[in-house]
C-alpha positions in Angstrom: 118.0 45.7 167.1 120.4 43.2 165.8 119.7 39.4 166.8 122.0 36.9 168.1 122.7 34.0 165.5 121.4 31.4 168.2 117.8 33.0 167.6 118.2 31.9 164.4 118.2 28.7 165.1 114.3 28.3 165.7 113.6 28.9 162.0 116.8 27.3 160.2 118.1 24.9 162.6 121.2 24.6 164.4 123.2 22.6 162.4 122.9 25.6 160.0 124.3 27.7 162.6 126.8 24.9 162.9 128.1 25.3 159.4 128.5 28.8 159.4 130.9 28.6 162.2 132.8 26.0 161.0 133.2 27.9 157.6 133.9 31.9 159.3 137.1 29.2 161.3 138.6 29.8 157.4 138.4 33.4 157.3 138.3 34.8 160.8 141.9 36.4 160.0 140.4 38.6 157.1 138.8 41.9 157.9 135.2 42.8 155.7 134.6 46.4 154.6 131.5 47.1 152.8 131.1 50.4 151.1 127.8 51.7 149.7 126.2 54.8 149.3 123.1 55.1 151.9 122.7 53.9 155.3 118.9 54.0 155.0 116.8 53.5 152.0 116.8 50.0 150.0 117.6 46.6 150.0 121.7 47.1 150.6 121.1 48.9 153.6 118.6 47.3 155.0 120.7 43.8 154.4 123.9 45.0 155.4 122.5 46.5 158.7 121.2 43.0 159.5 124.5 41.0 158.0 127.6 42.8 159.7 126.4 41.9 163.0 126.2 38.3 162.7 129.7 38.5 161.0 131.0 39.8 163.8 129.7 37.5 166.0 130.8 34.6 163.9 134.1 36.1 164.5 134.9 38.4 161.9 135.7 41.9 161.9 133.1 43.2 160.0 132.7 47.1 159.3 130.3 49.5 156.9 131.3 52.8 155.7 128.9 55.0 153.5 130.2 57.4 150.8 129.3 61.0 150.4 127.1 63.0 148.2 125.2 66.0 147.3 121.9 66.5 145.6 123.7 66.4 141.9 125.7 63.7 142.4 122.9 61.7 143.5 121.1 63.1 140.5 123.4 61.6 138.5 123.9 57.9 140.1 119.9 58.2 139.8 120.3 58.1 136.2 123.3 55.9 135.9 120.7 53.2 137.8 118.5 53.6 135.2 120.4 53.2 132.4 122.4 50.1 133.5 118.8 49.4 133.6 118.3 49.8 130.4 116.3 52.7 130.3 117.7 55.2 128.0 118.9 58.1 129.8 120.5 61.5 128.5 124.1 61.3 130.1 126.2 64.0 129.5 130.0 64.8 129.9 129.1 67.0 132.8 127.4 64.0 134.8 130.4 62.0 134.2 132.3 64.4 135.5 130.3 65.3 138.7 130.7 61.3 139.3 134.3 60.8 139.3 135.2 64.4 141.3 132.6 63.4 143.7 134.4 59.4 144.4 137.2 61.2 144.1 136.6 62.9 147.2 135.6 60.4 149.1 138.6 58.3 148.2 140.8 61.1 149.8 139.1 60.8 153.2 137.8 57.1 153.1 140.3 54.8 155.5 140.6 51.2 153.8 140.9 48.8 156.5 139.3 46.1 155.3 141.2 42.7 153.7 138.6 42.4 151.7 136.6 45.2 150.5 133.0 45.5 148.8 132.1 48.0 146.7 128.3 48.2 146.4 126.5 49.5 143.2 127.9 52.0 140.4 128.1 54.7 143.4 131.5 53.3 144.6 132.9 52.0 142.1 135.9 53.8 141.3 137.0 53.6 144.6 139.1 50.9 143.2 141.8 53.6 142.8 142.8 52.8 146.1 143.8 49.5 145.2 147.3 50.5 144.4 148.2 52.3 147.9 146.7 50.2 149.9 146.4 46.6 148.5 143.9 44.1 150.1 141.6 42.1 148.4 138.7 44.2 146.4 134.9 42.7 145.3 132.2 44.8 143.0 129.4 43.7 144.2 126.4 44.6 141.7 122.7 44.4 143.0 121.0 46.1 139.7 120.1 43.8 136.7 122.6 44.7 134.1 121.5 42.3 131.6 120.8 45.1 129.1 122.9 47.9 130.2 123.0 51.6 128.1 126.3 51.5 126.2 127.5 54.7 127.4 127.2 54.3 131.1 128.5 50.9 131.0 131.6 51.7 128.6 132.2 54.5 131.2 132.0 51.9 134.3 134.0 49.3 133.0 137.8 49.8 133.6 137.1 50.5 137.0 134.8 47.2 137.6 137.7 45.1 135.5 139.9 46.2 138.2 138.3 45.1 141.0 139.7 41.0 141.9 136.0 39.7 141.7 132.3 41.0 140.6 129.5 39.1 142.7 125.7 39.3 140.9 122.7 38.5 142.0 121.5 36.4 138.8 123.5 35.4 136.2 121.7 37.0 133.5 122.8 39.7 135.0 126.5 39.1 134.4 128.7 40.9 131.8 131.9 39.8 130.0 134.4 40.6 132.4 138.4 39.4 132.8 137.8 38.8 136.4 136.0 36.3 138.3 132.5 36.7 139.1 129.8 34.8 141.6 126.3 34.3 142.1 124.9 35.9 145.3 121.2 36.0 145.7 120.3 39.0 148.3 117.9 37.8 151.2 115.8 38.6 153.7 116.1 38.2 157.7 113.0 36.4 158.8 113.5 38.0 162.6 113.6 41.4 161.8 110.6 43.9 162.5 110.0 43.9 159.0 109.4 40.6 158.9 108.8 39.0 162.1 105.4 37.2 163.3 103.0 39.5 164.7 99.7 40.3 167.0 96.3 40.1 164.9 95.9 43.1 167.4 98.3 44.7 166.2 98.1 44.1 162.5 94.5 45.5 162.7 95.5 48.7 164.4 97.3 49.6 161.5 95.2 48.7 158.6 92.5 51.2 161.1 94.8 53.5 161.0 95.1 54.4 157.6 91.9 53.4 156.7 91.6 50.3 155.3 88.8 47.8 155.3 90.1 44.4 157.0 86.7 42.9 156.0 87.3 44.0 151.5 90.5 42.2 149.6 93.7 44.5 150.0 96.0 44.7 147.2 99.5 46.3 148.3 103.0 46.9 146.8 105.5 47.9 148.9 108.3 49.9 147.2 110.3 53.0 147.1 108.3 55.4 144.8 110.3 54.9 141.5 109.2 55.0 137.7 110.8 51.4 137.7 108.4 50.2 140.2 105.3 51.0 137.9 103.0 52.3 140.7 101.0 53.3 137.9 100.7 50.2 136.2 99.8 48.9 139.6 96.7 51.3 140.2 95.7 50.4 136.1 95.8 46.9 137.0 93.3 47.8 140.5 91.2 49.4 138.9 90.3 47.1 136.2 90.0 44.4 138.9 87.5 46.6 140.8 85.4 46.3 138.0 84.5 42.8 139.1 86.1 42.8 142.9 85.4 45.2 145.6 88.9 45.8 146.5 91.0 48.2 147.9 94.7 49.1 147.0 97.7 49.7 148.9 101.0 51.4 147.6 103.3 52.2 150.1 107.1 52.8 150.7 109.1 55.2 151.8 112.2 57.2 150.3 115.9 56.6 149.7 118.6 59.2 150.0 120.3 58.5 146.9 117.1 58.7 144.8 116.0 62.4 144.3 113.2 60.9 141.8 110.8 59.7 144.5 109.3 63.2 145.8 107.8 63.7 141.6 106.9 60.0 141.7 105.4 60.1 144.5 103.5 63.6 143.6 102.3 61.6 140.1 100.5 58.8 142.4 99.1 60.8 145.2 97.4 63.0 141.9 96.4 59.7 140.0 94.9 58.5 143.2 93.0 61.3 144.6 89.7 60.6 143.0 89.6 56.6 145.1 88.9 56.7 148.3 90.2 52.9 148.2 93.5 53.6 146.8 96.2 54.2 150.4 99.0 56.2 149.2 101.3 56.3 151.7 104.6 57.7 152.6 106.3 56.2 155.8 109.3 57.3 157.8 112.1 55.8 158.2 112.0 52.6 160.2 108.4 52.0 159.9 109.2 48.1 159.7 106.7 46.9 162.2 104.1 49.0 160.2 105.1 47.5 157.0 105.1 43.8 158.2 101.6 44.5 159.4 100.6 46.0 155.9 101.7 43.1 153.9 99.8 40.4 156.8 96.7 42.0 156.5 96.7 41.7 152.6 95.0 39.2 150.6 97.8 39.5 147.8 101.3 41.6 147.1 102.0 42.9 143.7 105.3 44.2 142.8 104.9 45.1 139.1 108.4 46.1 138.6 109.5 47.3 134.8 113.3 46.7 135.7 114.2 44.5 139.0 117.2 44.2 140.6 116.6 41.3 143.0 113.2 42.8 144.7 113.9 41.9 148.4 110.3 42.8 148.6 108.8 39.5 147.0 110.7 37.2 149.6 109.0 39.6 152.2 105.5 38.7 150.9 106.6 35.2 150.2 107.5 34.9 153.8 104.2 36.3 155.2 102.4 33.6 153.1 101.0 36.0 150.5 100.7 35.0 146.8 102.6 37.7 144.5 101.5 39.1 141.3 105.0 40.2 140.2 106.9 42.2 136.4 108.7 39.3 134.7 112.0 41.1 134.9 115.2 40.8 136.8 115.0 38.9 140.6 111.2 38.8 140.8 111.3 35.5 138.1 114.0 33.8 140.5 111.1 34.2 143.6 107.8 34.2 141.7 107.8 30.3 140.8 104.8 30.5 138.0 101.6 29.0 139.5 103.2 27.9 142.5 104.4 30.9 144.4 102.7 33.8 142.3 102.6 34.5 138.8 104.8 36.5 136.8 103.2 39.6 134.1 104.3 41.7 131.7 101.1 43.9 131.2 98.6 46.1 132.8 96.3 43.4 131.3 97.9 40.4 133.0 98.4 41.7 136.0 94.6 43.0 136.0 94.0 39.0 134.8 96.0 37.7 137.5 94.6 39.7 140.1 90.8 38.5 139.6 91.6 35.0 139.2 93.4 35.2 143.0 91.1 37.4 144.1 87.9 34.7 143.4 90.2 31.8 144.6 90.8 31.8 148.4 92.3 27.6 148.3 94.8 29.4 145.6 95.9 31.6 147.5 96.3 30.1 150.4 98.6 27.1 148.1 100.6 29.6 146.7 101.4 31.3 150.1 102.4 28.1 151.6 104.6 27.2 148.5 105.8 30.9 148.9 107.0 30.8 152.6 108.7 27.1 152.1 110.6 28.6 149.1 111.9 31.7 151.3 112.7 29.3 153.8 114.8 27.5 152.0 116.6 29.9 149.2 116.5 33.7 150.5 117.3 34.1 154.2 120.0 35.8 155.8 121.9 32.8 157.1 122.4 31.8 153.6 123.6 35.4 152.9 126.2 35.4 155.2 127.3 32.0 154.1 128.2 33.3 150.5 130.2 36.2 151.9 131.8 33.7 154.1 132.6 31.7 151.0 133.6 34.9 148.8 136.3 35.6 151.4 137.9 32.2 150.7 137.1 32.3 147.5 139.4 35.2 146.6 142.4 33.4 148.0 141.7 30.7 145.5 141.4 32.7 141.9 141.9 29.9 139.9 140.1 26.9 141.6 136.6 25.3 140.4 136.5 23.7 143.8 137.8 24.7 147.0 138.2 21.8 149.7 137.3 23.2 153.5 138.0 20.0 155.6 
């Protein structure tokens, strides 16, 4: 259920709250329409289910529409994300052309009625056809780390993205040469969502019983969809040469996201790789299993996310936030969270992470430094407020192309 803003105010303090009203008074005329391409299933969902709400009670008429797809289609987006990646992918002229019939489609019964509209992700994208019938202000906003894009895919994307009247990022390494203007949006987490929220010790030890797990042995967990990019893999490599010295258990957990037909294989590849460890918890969970989640990652001694490719990784601010040091792939988002000795420390090997994970696991005061560093740095970087401040800002932004600064008073 969505929150009110004034709950916020407990954890960010009013005069935060204060600020966001005084800026939404700029742009309270202007309708947002965010487009993406799943209502349930990773980080843009989940963010824009918690950030339309408080938009709308700040006074704007916030709305979220979700495109349409079949199996091949998302097939094919699938592999577009991993080559904009920069994982090489086989693309042929038949998946280019299942991607533009299938926007095409959706642009014949999709109703524009926002002033400004927000494309999310490649899926989208050439929705910006629309752009001549019906006007209005139009934003690309990217959430995948396109750094090191495939040539093929990105040469294909392109027009359409140069189209668009801004491109928003969530680094800016991860920022192409573009005639437009483009902004810096970090993605965030909302510190009073299930997912999130403080919980019962009670409660948190039900569900480690539940699926088996030892509250009394160190818990290793990563919590991610079950994608090659994610390196679940690498993550049970990394356990087990920790084991060697540590009695530990691991943890790999997440659930699935509509537009990503890879996970069922993934997941089949893990639950196989597993299945002679009684201490490795593979686990698939529905839908809206936030409370159960949030009570995973409390009842862990430390998170790993040991991404190959990031986008942002929502999932390190999670840990961060629950006070849990995070062993984390030194790729896209997860070096802007992971502050090096402070807040976790960042790999880019089985070996390291194995390395990492023994030094944490003999160093309870390290831990425990690195989760408070962790949570202060959520705090005050990566929480929704902030979020919806940037949007806030983008809308008056895009009245002001050519400006450096823009002047609210």
């Amino acid at each position: 259920m969505a929150k009110k803003l004034s709950e916020y105010a407990e954890v960010v303090g009013q005069d935060v709250l204060d600020e966001l009203d005084a800026i939404a008074g700029r742009v309270r005329h202007k309708k947002l329409q965010n487009i993406n391409s799943t209502a349930v299933g990773g980080g843009v969902a989940e963010i824009l289910s918690r950030m339309v709400p408080l938009l709308q009670e700040l006074g704007i008429e916030a709305t979220w529409d979700v495109i349409k797809g079949n199996d091949a289609f998302f097939a094919v987006t699938k592999a577009f994300h991993n080559a904009l990646h920069g994982t090489p992918e086989q693309i042929t002229p038949e998946m280019f052309e299942v991607y533009r019939s299938t926007v095409e489609d959706n642009a014949c019964t999709l109703a524009v009625t926002g002033d400004v509209v927000i494309c999310h992700d490649p899926q989208p994208a050439p929705l910006i056809d629309l752009k001549p019938a019906a006007g209005r202000q139009w934003v690309w906003r990217c959430h995948i780390d396109l750094s090191a894009p495939q040539h093929d895919v990105w040469e294909f994307l392109r027009p359409w993205v140069e189209r668009y009247d801004a491109a928003v990022f969530s680094m800016p390494s991860f920022a192409q040469e573009l005639n437009i203007p483009q902004y810096l949006v970090h993605p965030s987490i909302d510190p009073l969502a299930d997912k999130n929220k403080d919980l019962d010790a009670g409660f948190i030890g039900e569900v480690l019983n539940k699926h088996g797990i030892d509250p009394q042995r160190p818990v290793v967990t990563q919590i991610s969809r079950f994608d090659r990019l994610k390196d679940p893999v690498g993550v049970m490599a990394a356990y087990r040469m920790a084991k060697r010295r540590y009695d530990c258990q691991l943890v790999l957990a997440g659930g699935g996201a509509s537009d990503d037909p890879e996970g069922e294989q993934v997941l089949a590849e893990v639950q196989e790789q597993a299945a002679d460890d009684p201490d490795i918890h593979v686990l698939l969970l529905p839908p809206f299993s936030d409370l159960e989640i949030n009570a995973l990652v409390r009842g862990s001694t430390i998170v790993m996310q040991k991404s190959i490719r990031e986008g942002f990784g929502l999932t390190v601010s999670e840990a961060l936030w629950k006070g849990k040091p995070v062993i984390g792939g030194a790729v896209g988002g997860i070096r802007l969270q992971v502050v090096e000795g402070e807040t976790g420390f960042l790999v880019r090997s089985v070996e390291g992470a194995a390395n990492r994970l023994m030094r944490l696991l003999g160093d309870r005061d390290l831990r425990e430094r690195m989760g408070r560093n962790g949570h202060l740095f959520v705090k005050n970087n990566f929480l929704l407020t902030r979020h919806v401040k940037d949007y806030l800002l983008l809308m008056s932004a895009l009245d002001h192309p050519q400006e450096n600064v823009i002047h609210l008073g």
